[in-house]
C-alpha positions in Angstrom: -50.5 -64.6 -4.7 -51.7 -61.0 -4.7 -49.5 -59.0 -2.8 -51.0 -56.3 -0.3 -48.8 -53.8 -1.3 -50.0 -51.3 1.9 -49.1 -54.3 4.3 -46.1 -55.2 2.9 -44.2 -51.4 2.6 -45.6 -50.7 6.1 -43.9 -54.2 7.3 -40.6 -52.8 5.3 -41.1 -49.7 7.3 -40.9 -51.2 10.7 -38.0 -53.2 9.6 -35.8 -50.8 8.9 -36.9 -47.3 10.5 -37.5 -46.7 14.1 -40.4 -45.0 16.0 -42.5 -45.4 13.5 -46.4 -44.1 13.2 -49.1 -43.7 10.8 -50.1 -40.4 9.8 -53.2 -40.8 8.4 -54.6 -43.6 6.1 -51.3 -43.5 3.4 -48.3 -42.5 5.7 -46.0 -43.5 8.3 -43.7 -40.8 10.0 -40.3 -41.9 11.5 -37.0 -41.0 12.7 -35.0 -39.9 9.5 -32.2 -43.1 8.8 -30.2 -40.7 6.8 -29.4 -37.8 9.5 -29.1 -37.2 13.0 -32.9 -37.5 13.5 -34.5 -36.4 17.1 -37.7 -35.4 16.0 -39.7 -37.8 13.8 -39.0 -35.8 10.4 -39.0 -39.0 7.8 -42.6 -39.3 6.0 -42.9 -42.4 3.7 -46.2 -43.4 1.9 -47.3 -46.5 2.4 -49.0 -46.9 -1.0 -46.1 -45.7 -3.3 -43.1 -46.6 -1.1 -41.8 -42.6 -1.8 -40.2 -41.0 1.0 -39.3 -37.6 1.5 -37.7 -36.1 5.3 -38.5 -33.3 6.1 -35.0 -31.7 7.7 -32.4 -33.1 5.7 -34.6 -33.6 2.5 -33.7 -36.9 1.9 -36.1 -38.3 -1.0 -37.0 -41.2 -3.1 -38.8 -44.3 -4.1 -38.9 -47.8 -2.5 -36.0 -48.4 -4.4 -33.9 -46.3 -3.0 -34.7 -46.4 0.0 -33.8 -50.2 0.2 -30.3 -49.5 -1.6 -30.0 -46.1 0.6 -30.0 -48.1 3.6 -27.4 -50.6 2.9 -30.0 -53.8 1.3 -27.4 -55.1 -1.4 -28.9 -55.0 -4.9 -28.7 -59.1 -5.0 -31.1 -58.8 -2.2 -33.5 -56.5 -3.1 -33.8 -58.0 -6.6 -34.1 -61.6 -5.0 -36.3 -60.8 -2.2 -38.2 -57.3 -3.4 -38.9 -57.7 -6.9 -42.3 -58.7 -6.8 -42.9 -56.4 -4.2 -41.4 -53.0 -6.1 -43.9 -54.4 -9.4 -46.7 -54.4 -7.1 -45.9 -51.2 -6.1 -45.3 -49.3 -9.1 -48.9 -50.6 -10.0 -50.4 -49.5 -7.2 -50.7 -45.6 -7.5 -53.6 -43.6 -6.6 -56.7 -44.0 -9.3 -58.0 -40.1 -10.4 -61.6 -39.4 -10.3 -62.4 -41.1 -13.5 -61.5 -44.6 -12.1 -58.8 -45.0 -14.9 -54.5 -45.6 -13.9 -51.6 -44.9 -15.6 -50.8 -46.3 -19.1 -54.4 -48.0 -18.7 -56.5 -46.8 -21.8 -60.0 -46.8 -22.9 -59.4 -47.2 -26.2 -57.8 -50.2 -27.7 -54.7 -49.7 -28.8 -53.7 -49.4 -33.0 -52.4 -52.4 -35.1 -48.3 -51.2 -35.4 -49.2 -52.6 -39.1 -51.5 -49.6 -39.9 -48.3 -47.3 -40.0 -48.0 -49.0 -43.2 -50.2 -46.9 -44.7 -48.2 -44.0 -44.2 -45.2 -42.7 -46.9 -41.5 -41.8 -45.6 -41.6 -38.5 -44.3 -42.4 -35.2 -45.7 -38.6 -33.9 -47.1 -39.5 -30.2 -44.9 -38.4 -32.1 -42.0 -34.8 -33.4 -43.5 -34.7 -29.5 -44.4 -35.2 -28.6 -40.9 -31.7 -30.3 -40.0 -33.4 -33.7 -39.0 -31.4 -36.4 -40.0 -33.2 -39.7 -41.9 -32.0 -42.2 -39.1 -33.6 -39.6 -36.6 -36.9 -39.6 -38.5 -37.1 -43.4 -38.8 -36.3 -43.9 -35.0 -39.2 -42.2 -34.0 -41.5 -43.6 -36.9 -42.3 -40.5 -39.0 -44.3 -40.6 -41.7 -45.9 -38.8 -44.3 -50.3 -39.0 -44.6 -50.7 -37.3 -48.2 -54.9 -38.0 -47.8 -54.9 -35.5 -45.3 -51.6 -33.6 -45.9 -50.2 -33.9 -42.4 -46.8 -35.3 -41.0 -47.5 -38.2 -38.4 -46.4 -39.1 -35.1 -46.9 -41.8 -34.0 -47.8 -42.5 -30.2 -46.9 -44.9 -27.7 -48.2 -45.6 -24.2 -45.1 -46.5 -21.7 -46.0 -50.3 -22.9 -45.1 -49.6 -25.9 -48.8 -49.8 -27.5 -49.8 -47.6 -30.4 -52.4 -45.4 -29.0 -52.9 -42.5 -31.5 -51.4 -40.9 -33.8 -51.2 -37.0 -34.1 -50.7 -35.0 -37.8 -48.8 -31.8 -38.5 -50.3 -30.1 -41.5 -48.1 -28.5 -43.8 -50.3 -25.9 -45.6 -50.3 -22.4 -44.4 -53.4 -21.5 -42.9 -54.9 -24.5 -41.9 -56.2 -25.3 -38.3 -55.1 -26.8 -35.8 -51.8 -27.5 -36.6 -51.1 -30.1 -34.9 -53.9 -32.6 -34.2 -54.8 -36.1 -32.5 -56.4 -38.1 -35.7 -59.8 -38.9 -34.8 -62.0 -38.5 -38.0 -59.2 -38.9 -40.1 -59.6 -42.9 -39.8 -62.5 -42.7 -41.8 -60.0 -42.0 -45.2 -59.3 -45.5 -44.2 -62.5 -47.0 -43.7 -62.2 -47.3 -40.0 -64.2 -46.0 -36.9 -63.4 -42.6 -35.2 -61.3 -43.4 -32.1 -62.7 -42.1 -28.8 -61.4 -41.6 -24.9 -57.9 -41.8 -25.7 -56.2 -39.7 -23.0 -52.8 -37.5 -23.3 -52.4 -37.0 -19.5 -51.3 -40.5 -19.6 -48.5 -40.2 -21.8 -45.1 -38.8 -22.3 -43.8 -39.1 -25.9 -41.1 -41.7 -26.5 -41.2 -42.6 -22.6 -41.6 -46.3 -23.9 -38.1 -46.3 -25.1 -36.7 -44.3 -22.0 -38.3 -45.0 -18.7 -38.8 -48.8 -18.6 -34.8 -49.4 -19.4 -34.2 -46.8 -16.6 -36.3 -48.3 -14.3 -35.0 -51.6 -14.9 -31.3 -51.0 -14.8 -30.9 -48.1 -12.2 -33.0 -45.6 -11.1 -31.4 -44.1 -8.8 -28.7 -43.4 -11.5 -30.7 -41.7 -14.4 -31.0 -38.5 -15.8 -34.3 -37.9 -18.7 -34.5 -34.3 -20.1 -38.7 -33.5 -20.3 -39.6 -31.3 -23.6 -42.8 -29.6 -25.1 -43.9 -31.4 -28.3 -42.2 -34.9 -31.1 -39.8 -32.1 -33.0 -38.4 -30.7 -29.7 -37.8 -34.8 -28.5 -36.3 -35.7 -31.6 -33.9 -32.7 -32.0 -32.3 -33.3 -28.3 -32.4 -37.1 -29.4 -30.4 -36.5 -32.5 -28.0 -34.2 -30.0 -27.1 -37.6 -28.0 -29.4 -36.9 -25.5 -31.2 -40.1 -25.8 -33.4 -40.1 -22.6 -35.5 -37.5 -23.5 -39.6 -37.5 -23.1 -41.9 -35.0 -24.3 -45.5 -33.0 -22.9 -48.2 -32.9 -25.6 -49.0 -29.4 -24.7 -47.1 -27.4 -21.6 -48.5 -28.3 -18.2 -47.1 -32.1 -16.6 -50.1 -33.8 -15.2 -50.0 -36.4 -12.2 -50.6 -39.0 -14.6 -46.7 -38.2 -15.9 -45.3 -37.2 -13.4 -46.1 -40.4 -11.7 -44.1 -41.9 -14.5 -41.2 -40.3 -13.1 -41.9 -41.1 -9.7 -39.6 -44.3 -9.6 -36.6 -42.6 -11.1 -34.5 -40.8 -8.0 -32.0 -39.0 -11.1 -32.0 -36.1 -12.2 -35.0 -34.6 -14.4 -33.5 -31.9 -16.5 -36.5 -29.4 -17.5 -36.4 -28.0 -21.5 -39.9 -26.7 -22.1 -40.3 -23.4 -24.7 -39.3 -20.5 -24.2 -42.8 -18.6 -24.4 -45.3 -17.7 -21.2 -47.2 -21.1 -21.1 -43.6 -22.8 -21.3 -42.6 -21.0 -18.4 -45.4 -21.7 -16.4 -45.4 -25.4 -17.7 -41.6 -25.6 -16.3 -42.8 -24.0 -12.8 -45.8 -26.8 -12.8 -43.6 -29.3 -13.5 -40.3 -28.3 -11.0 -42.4 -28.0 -8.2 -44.4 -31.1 -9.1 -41.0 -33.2 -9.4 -39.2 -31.8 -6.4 -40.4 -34.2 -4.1 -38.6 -37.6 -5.8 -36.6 -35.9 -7.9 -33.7 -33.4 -8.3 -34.9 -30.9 -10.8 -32.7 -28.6 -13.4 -33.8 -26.3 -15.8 -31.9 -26.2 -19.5 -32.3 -22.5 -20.1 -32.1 -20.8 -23.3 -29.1 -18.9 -24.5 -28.5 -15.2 -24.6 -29.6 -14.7 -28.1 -32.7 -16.3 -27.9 -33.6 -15.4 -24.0 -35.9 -12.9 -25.0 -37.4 -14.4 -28.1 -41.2 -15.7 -27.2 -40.8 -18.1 -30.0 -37.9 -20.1 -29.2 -38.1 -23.8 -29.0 -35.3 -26.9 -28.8 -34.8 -27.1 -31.8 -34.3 -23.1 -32.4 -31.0 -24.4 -31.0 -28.1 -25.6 -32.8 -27.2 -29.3 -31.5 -23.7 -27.8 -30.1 -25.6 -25.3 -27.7 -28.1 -27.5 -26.9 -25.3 -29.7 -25.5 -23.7 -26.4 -23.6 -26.8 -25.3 -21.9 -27.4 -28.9 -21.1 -23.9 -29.0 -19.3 -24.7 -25.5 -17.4 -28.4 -26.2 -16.6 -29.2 -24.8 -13.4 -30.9 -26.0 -10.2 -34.1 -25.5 -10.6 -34.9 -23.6 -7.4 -31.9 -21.4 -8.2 -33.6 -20.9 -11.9 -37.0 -20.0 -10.4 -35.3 -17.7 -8.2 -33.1 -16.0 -11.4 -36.7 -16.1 -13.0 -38.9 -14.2 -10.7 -36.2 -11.3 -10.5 -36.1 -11.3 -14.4 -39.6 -11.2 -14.0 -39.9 -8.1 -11.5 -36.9 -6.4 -13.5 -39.4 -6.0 -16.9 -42.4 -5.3 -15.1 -43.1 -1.2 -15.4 -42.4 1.0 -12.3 -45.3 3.1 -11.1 
C-alpha cells in the first residue's frame, strides 16, 4: 500500500494537537502541547513531520514528536514505522527533479578499490594511525599519484572517488576522478552530485536514526583528513562537507536527528561563513554547538582539525559553545579587528 504521507501526518496532527489549521499547502498551526499555549504558536509540516513552536521553541521531527507527547516507543515502532519510512522519503524534490541520496550516475563496483595500493606512508606521518586509514578505505593511485577517498552515498553505494595529489605544484589538489577512469579503460563518470553527500554519513546517520534520534550527537567537518582525525580522537559520529557551505540536500540528512550537531569547520573566512550557513540552517531541528579553535591557533587562517592534537580536540569538544552564543562572541571579535575611522 502506498502511504499518503501528507494525509497521514495531518491525521497524526488532529489526533494529538488541538485547534488545528492549515497554513498554506505544507503546514498546520496549533496550540503548542509542550507549553502553556493561548495563541496558536506550534507550526508542523505536513510533508516532513518537523515541528518547530514558535514561543517556547520546542523543535523536532515526527519522531519526536510522537515520543515527546507520551506515544511509548513499542507503539510508535509497531504502529508508525511504515509511516516515519514514508516520511523520511518524502522531502521536497529541488529544481532539478532529483532527491536525496538518489544519483544519476550509477554507482562504482566496491571491487574496483582493488585497484588501489595501501596508502601513501605521508599520511601514517601525519599522526594517522593504519587502522584509521583502513576504516575509511584509503588507498594509494600511483598512475595518477593521488591518495584516494573513497565516497559513499548515505546507502552505502560507492559513488566517486576523489584523489589528493602529492606533488608540489600540481592542481587542483584535491579532485573528484572523472577522466582518471580512463587509466583503467573505463568511461568518464558524469552527474554525480556532492550536495547530496556527507562523507562517512553511511556509517553514522542510518545507526542513529535507527536506534535513537532524539539521543544523538554527530560533529559536521570540512573535508576526509579533518573526519578521520576526530574519528581516530573517539569521536566516531563525525560527517564531513566536501567544500564549506551545507546545502539542503545535507542538511536534510540531519533533519531526523533531534541531538545535538556540534559544528567543526576550518578555521579560515569561507570556514567561518560555512559554520554561520550551516548553524542557522540547523537551528530549526537541531541544537547547534560550535567546537572552536584554541588560543594558539584562533588567529591562524590555516588551521584545520587535524592542526589539533587528539587531546585538545577532545577539550574544545567538551567546552563547545552554543552556537548562537559563538555567533554572538564572533561578530564582536569581528567588529573588535575591524579598523576605526
Amino acid at each position: 500500500m502506498i502511504l499518503d504521507v501528507t494525509s497521514e501526518v495531518h491525521d497524526i496532527a488532529q489526533r494529538y494537537l488541538h485547534q488545528v489549521r492549515s497554513s498554506g499547502s505544507e503546514n498546520v498551526i496549533a496550540l503548542c502541547p509542550f507549553h502553556d499555549d493561548h495563541s496558536a504558536s506550534f507550526a508542523m509540516s505536513v510533508v516532513t513531520g518537523v515541528y518547530f513552536c514558535y514561543a517556547c521553541h520546542a523543535k523536532g521531527n515526527l519522531f519526536t514528536f510522537l515520543r515527546e507527547i507520551g506515544v511509548p516507543r513499542s507503539v510508535i515502532d509497531q504502529k508508525y514505522k511504515t509511516l516515519l519510512q514514508a516520511v523520511r522519503e518524502a522531502s521536497p524534490a529541488p529544481k532539478d527533479g532529483t532527491r536525496p541520496g538518489i544519483f544519476r550516475s550509477d554507482p562504482i563496483p566496491d571491487s574496483f578499490l582493488g585497484l588501489f595500493d595501501y596508502t601513501h606512508p605521508s599520511l601514517l606521518d601525519s599522526g594517522f594511525e593504519e587502522g584509521t586509514l583502513h576504516r575509511f578505505e584509503v588507498g594509494w593511485d600511483r598512475w595518477h599519484g593521488r591518495i584516494t577517498y573513497p565516497i559513499r552515498d548515505i546507502q552505502g553505494n560507492l559513488v566517486a572517488i576523489s584523489g589528493r595529489t602529492v606533488h608540489e605544484g600540481v592542481s587542483p589538489r584535491y579532485k573528484i576522478y572523472d577522466r582518471e577512469y580512463q587509466a583503467w579503460n573505463l568511461p568518464a563518470r558524469i552527474g554525480w552530485d556532492r550536495r547530496m553527500v556527507l562523507y562517512n554519513a553511511h556509517q553514522v546517520i542510518p545507526p542513529l536514526v535507527t536506534y535513537d534520534p532524539t539521543h544523538t550527537s554527530i560533529i559536521l567537518v570540512e573535508g576526509y583528513k579533518a573526519a578521520m582525525w576526530v574519528w581516530q580522537t573517539g569521536l566516531m559520529n563525525v560527517v564531513a562537507l566536501m567544500g564549506s557551505y551545507l546545502s539542503w540536500e545535507q542538511a536534510w540528512q540531519f533533519q531526523w536527528l533531534s541531538g545535538t550537531v556540534y559544528v567543526f569547520l576550518d578555521n579560515d573566512h569561507a570556514g567561518r561563513g560555512g559554520t554561520i550557513e550551516a548553524g542557522n540552517a540547523l537551528l530549526s531541528t537541531s541544537s547547534v554547538k560550535v567546537i572552536e579553535y584554541p588560543e594558539r591557533l584562533l588567529e591562524d587562517d590555516d588551521a584545520q582539525p587535524d592542526s589539533l592534537t587528539q587531546d585538545e580536540v577532545l577539550e574544545q569538544y567538551a567546552g563547545a559553545e552554543c552556537y548562537t552564543n559563538w555567533l554572538e562572541d564572533f561578530l564582536d571579535r569581528q567588529q573588535a579587528r575591524s579598523p576605526t575611522e
